[in-house]
N, C-alpha and C positions, 0 to 999 in steps of 0.2 A: 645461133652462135653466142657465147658468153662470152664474161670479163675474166681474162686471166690474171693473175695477181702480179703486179710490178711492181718492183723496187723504184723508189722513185725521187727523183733528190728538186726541191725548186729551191734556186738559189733565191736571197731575200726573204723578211720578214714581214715586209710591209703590208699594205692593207691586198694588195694583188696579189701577193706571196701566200699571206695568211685563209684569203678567201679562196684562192684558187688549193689551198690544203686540205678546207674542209670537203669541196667539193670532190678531189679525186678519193681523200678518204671513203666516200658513200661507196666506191665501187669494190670496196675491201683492198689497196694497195697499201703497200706499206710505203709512208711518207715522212721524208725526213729535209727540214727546211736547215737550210745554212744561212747565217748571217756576222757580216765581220762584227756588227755595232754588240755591244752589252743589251741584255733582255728589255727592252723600253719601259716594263711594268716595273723595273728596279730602277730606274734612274729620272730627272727631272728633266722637263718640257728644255727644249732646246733657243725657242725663241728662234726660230725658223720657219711655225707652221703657219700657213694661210689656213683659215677655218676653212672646213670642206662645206658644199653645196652639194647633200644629196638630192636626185630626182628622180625620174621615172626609169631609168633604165639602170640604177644603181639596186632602186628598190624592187626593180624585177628577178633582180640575181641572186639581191640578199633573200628573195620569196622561195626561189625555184628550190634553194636548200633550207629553209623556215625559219630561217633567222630575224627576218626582218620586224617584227612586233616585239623581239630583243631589244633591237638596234633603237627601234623607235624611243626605250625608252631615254635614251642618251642624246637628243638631238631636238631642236625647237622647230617647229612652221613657220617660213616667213613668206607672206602671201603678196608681200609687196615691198617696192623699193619707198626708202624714204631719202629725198631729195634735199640735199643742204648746199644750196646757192647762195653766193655773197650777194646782199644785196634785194633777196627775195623771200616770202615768208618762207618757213619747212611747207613741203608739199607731197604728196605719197603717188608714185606710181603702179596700178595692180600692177600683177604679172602674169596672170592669166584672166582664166573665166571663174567664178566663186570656186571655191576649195580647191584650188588649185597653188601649189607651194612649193618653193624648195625649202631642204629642212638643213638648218647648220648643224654641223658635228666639229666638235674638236677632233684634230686630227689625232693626236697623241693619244683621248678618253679612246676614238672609236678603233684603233690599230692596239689597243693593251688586251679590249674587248675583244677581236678578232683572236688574238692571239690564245687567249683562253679559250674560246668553242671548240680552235680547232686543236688544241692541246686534249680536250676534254672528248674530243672523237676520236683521240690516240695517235697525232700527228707530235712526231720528235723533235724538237726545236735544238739544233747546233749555236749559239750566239758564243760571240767572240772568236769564229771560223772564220776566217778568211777566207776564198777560193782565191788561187793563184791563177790556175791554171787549168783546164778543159782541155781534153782530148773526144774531140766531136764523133766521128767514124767509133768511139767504144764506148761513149757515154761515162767515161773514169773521168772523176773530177781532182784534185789536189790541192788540199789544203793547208796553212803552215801558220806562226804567227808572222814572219819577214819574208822577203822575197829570197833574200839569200839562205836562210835558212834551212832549219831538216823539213821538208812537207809527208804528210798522212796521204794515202790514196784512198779512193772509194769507188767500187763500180756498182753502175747501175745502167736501166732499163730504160730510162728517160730521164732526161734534166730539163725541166722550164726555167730561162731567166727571167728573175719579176725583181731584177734588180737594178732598174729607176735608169735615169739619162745617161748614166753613164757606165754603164752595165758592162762589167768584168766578161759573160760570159757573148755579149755582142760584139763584145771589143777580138774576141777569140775567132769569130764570124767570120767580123769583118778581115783579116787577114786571108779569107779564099779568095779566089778568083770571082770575080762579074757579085761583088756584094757590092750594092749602091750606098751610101750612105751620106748624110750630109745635115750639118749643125748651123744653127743661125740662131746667135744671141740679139735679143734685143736690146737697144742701150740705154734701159727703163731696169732702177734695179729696184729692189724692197726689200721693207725691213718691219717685223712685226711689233706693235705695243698694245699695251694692255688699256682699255679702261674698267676701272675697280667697282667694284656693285655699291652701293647707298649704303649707309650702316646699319640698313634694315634687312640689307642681300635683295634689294630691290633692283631693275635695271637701271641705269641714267637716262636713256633713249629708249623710246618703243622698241618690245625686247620682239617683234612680230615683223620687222623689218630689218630688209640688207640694207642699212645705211650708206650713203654715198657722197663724195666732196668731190663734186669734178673740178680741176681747176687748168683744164687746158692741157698742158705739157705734163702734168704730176695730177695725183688725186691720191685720196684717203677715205677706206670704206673699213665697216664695222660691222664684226654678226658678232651677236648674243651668245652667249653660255650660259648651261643650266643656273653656274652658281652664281648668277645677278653680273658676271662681267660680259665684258665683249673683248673680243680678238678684234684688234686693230689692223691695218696694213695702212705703210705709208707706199706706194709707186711713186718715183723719180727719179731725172735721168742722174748718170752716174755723175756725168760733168754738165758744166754750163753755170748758168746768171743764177738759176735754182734747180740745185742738184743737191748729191747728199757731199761731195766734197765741200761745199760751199757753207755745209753747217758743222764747225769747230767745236765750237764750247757751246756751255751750257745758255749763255747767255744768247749767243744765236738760234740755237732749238727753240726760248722761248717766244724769241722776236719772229721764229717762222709762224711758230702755231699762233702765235696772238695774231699775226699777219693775216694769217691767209685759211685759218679756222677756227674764229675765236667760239663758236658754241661749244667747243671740247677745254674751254678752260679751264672745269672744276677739278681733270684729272690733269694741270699739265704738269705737276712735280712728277707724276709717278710718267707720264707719258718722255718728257727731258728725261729722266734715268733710263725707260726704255731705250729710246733714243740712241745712249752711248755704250748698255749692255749688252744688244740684240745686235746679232750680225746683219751689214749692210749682203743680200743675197741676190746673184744674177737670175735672169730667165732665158732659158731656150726653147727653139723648136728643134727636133731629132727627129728625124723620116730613114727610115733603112729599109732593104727589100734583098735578099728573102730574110723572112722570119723564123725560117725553120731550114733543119738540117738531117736530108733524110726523112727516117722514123725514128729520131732520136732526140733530137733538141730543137725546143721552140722559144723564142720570144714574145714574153704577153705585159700585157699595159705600157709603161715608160721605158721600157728596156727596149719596145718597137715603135714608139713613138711618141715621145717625150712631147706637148707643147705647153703654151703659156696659160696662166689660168685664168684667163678673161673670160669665159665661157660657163667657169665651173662645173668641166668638162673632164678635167685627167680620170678623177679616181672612176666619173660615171663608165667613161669609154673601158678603163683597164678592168671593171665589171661586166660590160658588155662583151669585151673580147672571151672572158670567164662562160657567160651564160652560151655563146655561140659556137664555143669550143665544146663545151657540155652536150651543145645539141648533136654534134657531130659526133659522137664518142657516142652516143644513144645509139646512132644512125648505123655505125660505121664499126661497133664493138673492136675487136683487137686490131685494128688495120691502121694503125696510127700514120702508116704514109699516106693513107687516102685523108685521113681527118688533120693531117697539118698541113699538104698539099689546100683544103679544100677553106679551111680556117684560113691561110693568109691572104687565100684567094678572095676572101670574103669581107676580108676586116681589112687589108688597105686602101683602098680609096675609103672605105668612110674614116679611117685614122687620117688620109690626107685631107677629106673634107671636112671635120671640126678643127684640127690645126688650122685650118684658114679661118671658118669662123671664129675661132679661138684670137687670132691677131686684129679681123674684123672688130670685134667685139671691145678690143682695148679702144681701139681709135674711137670707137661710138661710144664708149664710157666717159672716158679721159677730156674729149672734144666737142661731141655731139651734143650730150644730154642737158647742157645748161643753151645750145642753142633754141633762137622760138622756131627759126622755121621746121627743125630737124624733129619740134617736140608735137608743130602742126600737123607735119608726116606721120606721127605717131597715132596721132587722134584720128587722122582720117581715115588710118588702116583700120583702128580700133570699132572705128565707126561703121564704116563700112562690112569688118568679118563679125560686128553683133546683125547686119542686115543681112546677111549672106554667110554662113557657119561653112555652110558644104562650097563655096567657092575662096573663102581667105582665110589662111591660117597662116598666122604671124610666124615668120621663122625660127625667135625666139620658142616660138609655144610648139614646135616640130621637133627643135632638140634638147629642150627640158621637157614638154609633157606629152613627149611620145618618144613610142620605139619603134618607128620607120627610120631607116637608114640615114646616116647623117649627111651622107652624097645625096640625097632626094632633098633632105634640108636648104642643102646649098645651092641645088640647081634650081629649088624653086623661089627660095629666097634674092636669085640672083633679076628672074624672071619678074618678081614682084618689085623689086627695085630698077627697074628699067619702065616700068610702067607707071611708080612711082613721080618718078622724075618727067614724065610726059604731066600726070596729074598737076604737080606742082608749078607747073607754067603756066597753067589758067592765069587768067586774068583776073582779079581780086580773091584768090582761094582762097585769104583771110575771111573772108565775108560767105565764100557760098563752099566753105568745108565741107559741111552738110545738108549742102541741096541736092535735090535729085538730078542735075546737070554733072555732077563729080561723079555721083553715084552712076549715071548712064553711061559716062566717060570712061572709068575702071570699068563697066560691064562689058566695053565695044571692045576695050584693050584685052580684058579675058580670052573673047572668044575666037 
């Protein structure tokens, strides 16, 4: 059984839009992407993006269609955290086992890239289209520039929406009967700044580290770009004692950052301008169910499940849903009700199991990381999975440097933190972290 040629419309440009073009192009469909926004390779950075954390399941997707030694060249390794505590020297946490990494990518360099390969495989780019409107049962989309307006139709053979949390063609879904859906912002917003490379285009910080400022309620972390700067993000809540209402003028930006992070000093002119240019922006988690409609319309990456990026998880996951939908489309050739029945079957619980560790993962940044006991638990797991490879593997290192299901991450991550907390009640753990009494302790709890 072959591939028969579909017309084929994925609403969105973005990096899930763009990636999920090249790959239906491979099967010879004719692929035409719509986007309301202007072509992003014509216009400038927004001051909205969190640098991306590519890893192992991002780099499997951009492999399976051979892009990925492209991509690489636009993105740096960063093998480890570097820890900035008030109060303590700088300190580097790895992140895994040696050559083990995630790699930062500007979002804006790596979606202008995306968008040329898959222009360059003969994928039709619509920008400054709107979709209004979706009739789901015929696959006819409608597009216009106002609502009230004249609108254009188009039919086609399938439409994916890969158009982000709050996605025009979910929102059309969501009006059937028995569609679950359900939104929760966190009241944690951000807002991006720049720091500037040396006037040598050197970086200011270890350019080989995800830099970090926990500072309890708020933090501020930093990944490197090629051109010697780094992509800042400040997290904090919207209201309260320190929030972002709470900082007015310029004169208060700099009494925050001299406050509460003064080794970012040498940029804080350009950081205060960032400050008051850059839009203060929300986060959500978005879970909906079903994803698909028919054999006719699916939802892939944020359009089905939108969460926060404490994980550095969105764009992996919206790749994984890509490579998994692929697989099934190998398996399953023209039978697209078996292969989106069989896709959402597959990919919701692990989209609800990184949204959880995705909100996990703020608390443990934001809170944990400057605690000692939380940093002891760290060491002992550490300890312990160099003693034993084939019985501990850090949750972290399950859903960055692998591609087992992210429901298996959480179930066993949940299981090791119950055991954890047994460990942690010895009596002087400070002192017998690593004696073989802890070690024999986690083996009895293993088995």
């Amino acid at each position: 059984m072959s591939h028969s040629k579909k017309k084929i419309a994925i609403i969105g440009s973005g990096l899930v839009g763009s990636l999920l073009a090249i790959y239906l192009r491979k099967y010879g469909h004719d692929i035409t992407v719509f986007d309301r926004r202007p072509d992003i390779r014509n216009v400038k950075f927004s001051g909205r993006s969190i640098n991306l954390a590519m890893s192992n399941r991002g780099w499997k997707a951009l492999h399976e269609v051979g892009i990925d030694q492209e991509i690489k060249k636009i993105a740096i390794p960063l093998n480890k955290r570097a820890m900035h505590v008030i109060g303590k020297p700088l300190y580097f946490q790895n992140y895994g086992k040696e050559n083990e990494a995630i790699w930062s990518i500007s979002r804006g360099v790596l979606n202008r890239r995306m968008i040329d390969l898959a222009e360059a495989s003969g994928v039709i780019f619509k920008f400054e289209e709107k979709v209004w409107d979706v009739d789901l049962p015929s696959a006819e989309l409608f597009t216009g520039e106002t609502e009230k307006g004249e609108w254009k139709s188009y039919k086609y053979d399938l439409i994916f929406g890969c158009d982000g949390a709050f996605s025009r063609v979910r929102h059309k879904m969501q009006r059937r009967s028995r569609f679950d859906y359900s939104q929760d912002f966190i009241d944690v917003g951000y807002k991006e700044l720049t720091i500037l490379p040396n006037a040598d285009g050197t970086h200011k910080l270890d350019k080989n580290s995800f830099h970090i400022w926990p500072r309890g309620n708020f933090m501020f972390i930093a990944m490197p770009n090629l051109d010697g700067s780094f992509t800042c993000t400040l997290f904090m809540p919207f209201e309260g004692e320190v929030s972002f209402e709470n900082i007015k003028t310029k004169e208060d930006a700099k009494e925050f950052f001299t406050t509460y992070f003064p080794n970012v000093m040498h940029d804080i002119e350009n950081l205060t301008q960032d400050f008051f240019n850059n839009p203060t922006s929300a986060m959500v988690t978005m879970k909906c169910y079903p994803w698909t409609y028919w054999d006719k319309v699916a939802l892939v990456g944020d359009s089905a499940h939108a969460i926060v990026p404490f994980y550095g998880q969105g764009m992996n996951a919206g790749f994984e849903d890509i490579f998994v939908l692929n697989k099934l489309i190998q398996e399953n050739k023209d039978n697209w009700g078996t292969i989106f029945k069989k896709y959402q079957e597959s990919r919701k619980p692990n989209a609800d199991a990184i949204a959880e560790l995705s909100y996990r993962n703020f608390m443990e940044m934001s809170h944990k990381t400057a605690d000692p006991m939380f940093l002891l638990q760290k060491k002992i797991e550490k300890h312990f999975a160099a003693l034993h490879p084939e019985k501990w593997i850090p949750v972290y290192s399950r859903v960055t440097f692998s591609d087992k299901p992210y429901a298996d991450a959480l179930a066993y991550g949940d299981k090791q933190e119950a055991i954890m907390q047994q460990v942690m009640k010895i009596p002087n753990i400070e002192t017998l972290w690593n004696s073989k009494i802890v070690e024999d302790k986690i083996l009895e709890l293993l088995s």
